[in-house]
N, C-alpha and C positions, 0 to 999 in steps of 0.2 A: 707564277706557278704555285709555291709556298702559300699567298695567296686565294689561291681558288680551293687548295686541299684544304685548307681552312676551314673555309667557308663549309666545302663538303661535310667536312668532319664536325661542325657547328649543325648543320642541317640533321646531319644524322642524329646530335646527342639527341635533338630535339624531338626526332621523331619517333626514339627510343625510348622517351620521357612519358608523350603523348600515348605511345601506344600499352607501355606497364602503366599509367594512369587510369586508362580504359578499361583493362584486366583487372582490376580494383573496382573500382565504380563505375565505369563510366561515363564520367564525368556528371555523376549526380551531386545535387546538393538537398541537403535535406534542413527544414525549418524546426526550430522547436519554440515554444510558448510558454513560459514560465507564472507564474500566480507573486509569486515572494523572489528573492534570490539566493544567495547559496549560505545566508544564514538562517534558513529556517530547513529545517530536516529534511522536510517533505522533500521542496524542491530539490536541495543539495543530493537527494537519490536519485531524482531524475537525470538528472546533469551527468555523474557519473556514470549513470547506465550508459545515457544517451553519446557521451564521451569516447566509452570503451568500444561498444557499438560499431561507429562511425567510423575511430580509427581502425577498429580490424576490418571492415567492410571497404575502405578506402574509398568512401565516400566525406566532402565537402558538408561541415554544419554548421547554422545559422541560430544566433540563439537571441531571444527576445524575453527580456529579464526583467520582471512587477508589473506584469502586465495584467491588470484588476477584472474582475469578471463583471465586462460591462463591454459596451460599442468598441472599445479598446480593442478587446481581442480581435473583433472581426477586423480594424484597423490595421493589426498586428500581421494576422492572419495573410490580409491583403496584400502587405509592403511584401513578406516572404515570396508571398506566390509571383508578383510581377517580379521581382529577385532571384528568378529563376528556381525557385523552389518547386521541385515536382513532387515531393513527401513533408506534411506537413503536423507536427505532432501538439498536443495543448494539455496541461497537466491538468487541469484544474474542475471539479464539478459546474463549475456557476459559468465555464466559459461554453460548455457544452450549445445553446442555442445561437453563439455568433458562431462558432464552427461548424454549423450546421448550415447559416448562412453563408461562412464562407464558399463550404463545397459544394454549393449552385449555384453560385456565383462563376466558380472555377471548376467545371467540370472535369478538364485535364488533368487536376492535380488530386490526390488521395491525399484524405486527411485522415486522423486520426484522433482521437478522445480517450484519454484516461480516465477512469468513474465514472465515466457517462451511462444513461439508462434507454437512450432512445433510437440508435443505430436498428435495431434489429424490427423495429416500427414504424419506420419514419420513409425508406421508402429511395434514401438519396446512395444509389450503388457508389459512390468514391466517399463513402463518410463513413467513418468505423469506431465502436468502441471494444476501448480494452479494460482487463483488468485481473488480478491471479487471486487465488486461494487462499490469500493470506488469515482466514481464518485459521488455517492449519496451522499458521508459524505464529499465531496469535496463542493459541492450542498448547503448542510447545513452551512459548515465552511463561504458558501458565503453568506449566508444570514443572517448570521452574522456579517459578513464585512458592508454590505449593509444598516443593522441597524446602523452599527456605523457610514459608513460614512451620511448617513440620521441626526443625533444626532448630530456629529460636523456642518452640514450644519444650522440647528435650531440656535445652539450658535451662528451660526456667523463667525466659524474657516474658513470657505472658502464660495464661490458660488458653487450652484447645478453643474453649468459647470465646475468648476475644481474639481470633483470626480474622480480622478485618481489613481485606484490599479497601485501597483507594484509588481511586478513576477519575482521573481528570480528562472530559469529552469535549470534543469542538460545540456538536452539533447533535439534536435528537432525531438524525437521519439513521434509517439503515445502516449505510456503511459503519457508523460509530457503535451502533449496538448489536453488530454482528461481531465486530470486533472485541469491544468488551467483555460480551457474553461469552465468545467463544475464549478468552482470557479465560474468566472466572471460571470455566470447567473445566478448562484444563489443571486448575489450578485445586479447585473440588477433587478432583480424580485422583488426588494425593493427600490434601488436607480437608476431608471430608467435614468440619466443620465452620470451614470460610465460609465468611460471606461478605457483600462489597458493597460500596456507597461511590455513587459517579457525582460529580459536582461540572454542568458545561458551563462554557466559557461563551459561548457565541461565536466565534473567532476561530479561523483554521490557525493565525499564528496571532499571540498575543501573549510576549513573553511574563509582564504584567498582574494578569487577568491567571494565566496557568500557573504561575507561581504561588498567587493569594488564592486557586482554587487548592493548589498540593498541599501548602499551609493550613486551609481548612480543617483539610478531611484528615489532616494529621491531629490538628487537636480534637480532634472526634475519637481519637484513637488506634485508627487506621496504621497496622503494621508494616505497610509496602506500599508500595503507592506506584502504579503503571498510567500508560496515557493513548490516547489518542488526538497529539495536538502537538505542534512542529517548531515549538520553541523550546531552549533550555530551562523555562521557567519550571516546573516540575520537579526535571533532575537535579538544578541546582539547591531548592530547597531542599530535599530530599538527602542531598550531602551538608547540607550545613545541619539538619535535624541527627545524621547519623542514622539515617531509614533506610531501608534497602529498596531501590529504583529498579523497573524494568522499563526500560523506553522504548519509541519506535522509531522505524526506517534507518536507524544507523548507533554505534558503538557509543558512548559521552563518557569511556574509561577516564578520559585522560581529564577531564574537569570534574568528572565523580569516581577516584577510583577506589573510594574506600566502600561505597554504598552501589553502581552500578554492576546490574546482576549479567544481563543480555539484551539485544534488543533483537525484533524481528522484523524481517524488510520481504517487499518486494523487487525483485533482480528484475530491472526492465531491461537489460540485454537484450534478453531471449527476443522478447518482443520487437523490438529496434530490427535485429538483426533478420528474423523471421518476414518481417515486412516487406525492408531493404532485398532480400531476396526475390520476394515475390512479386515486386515492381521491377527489378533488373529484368527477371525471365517472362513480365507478362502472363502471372499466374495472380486466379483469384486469390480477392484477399477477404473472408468471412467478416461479417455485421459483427459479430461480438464473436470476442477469445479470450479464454480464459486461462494465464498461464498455472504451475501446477509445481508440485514439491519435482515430479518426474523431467520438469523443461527447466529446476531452476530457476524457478522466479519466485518460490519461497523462501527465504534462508533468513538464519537465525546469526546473526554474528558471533565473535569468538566469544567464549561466557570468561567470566570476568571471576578468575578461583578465589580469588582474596575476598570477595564477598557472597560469591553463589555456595551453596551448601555443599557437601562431599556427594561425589556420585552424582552429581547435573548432568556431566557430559553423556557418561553410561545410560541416564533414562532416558535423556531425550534421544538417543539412537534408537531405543529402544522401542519408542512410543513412535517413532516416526516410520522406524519401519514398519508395523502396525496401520499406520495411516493411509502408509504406500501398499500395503497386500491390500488392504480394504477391511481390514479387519475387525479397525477402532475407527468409529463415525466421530467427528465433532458434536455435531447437533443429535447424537444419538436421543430419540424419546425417552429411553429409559432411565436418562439420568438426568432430567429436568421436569417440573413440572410446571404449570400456569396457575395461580390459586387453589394450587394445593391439587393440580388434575392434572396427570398425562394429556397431551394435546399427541392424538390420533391420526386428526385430518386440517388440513391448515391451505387456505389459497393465498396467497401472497398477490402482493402487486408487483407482478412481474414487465406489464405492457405501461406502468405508469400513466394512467388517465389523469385528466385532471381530478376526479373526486377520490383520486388512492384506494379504488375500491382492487381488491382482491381479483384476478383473473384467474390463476394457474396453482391449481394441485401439486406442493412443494414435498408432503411426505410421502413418502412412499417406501417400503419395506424396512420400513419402523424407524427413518431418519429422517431431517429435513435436508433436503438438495438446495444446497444453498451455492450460487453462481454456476447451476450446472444450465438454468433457463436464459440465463443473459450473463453475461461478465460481472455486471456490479451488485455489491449483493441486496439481497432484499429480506434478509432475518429482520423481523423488525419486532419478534414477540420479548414481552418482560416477563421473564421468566422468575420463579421464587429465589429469593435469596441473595437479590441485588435492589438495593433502594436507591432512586435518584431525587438526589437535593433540591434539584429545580429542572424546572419541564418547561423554562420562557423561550425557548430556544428551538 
């Protein structure tokens, strides 16, 4: 008898387990695709989003770590999806065409793309890209800069005219000169006589190549030096020169904490969990989305007072909530020009042909919309006031 209540009472823990399992997830399991691993910035954001995510949604995740932007991914891709993977996520620009394979291949399963440009074109209803606003926190991180380099001009450390950022970029895509640009105005918007030099690497992570590019642009004379590139090579020069660093996707207090100022990230939470929702309840899920300072997938890490100027915290509230009324554009026209000319009317390539020609009308009521036509941005003008060192790239 002892015996059998056993067993009962074995059966039940079971089916108690089973059932709060369910009310969780489901019993889903979700895949994620990695480009680098968790020593390069980029990805190590992904990962914790994807982490946080997972575990509050109480959902199973799969993670597939250097996976190269090549037949790989779609290999990747594949192994997840027969692995019961019914959500399947890929961080990386260059993976975007086997993810694209993959989800015709797998029609059951919803895939996902972070940077990608062709979801909203392409026609395949389970393939989706994403990607936030982060020009905004780029925005911020610059006025940030702006403050500091303002604050060394006070002391004495240089003249208003040598306020010179330094930019160390992957790539002469989009994304990098949305990003930069929209740095260096934030960063104008407070030291009105900056101006910046970008030195690329080639290379999304190339600790190396990002090191001997910050080294460069430092003896150029470059007072600050920010990045768009996912190794510690930048910040780590950047502390041993004694310059003041602003980096991205994540904090480097603790290897730079005499020189790192802030950095700005994309919170892929939102997105994670946004998804995971809308496959649990069988709700669409849109070709491109765009998260936002209001969903939290903007944010700026804790700023770093031992090296950020007095009064950081106070402006960037300041300017941000300004962002959030709508009040202060990034790409406002009126405070950039092109060869010395307000740019009016501007088509962008939004639908990505193959010859990059321009399709879609991006200004409109005296700003440029940038990631409001598709997720990934497509700023792609050189505006005055920033020089780049090499264009091989």
């Amino acid at each position: 008898m002892k015996k059998v209540v056993a067993i009962i009472l074995v059966v039940m823990m079971l089916f108690t387990m089973t059932a709060c399992s369910g009310k969780k997830g489901e019993g889903m399991k979700v895949g994620f695709i990695y480009l680098h691993d968790a020593n390069s910035t980029y990805d190590l954001n992904f990962m914790k989003g994807a982490k946080e995510a997972c575990e509050k949604m109480g959902v199973e995740y799969v993670e597939k770590v250097g996976i190269p932007e090549s037949n790989e991914c779609l290999e990747a891709a594949s192994d997840l999806a027969d692995r019961g993977c019914t959500m399947i996520f890929a961080d990386s620009f260059g993976h975007e065409q086997y993810m694209i394979e993959a989800a015709k291949k797998y029609p059951d399963v919803q895939f996902f793309h972070a940077t990608g440009t062709r979801a909203h074109t392409e026609g395949v209803a389970n393939y989706h890209n994403a990607f936030a606003s982060v020009y905004e926190g780029r925005y911020l991180a610059g006025v940030a800069a702006g403050l500091k380099l303002n604050e060394m001009i006070e002391k004495g450390d240089f003249k208003k005219e040598e306020a010179k950022i330094g930019y160390v970029g992957a790539f002469t895509y989009a994304e990098v000169i949305s990003g930069y640009t929209s740095f260096f105005l934030g960063a104008r918007s407070i030291c009105p006589t900056a101006t910046m030099e970008v030195q690329f690497t080639g290379s999304w992570y190339d600790e190396t190549a990002e090191k001997e590019a910050a080294e460069l642009l430092l003896s150029r004379g470059c007072k600050l030096i920010s990045q768009h590139a996912d190794s510690m090579g930048a910040p780590t020069a950047c502390e041993t020169a004694g310059v003041p660093n602003v980096s991205y996707n994540g904090s480097t207090v603790e290897a730079c904490p005499n020189t790192f100022i802030v950095s700005s990230r994309i919170n892929w939470a939102p997105y994670y969990e946004y998804c995971i929702n809308a496959v649990k309840n069988g709700e669409e899920i849109p070709a491109d989305w765009t998260g936002t300072l209001a969903t939290s997938s903007v944010e700026l890490t804790e700023i770093n007072e031992k090296a950020a100027a007095a009064g950081t915290a106070d402006k960037i509230a300041e300017v941000k909530a300004a962002l959030e009324a709508g009040t202060t554009h990034v790409f406002d026209i009126a405070t950039f020009t092109v060869d010395k000319k307000t740019v009016e009317s501007y088509k962008a390539d939004v639908d990505t042909d193959a010859n990059y020609e321009g399709d879609t009308e991006v200004i409109i009521d005296g700003y440029f919309h940038e990631s409001e036509f598709r997720s990934a941005p497509y700023f792609d003008l050189r505006i005055d006031g920033i020089t780049t060192l090499n264009e091989k790239f």
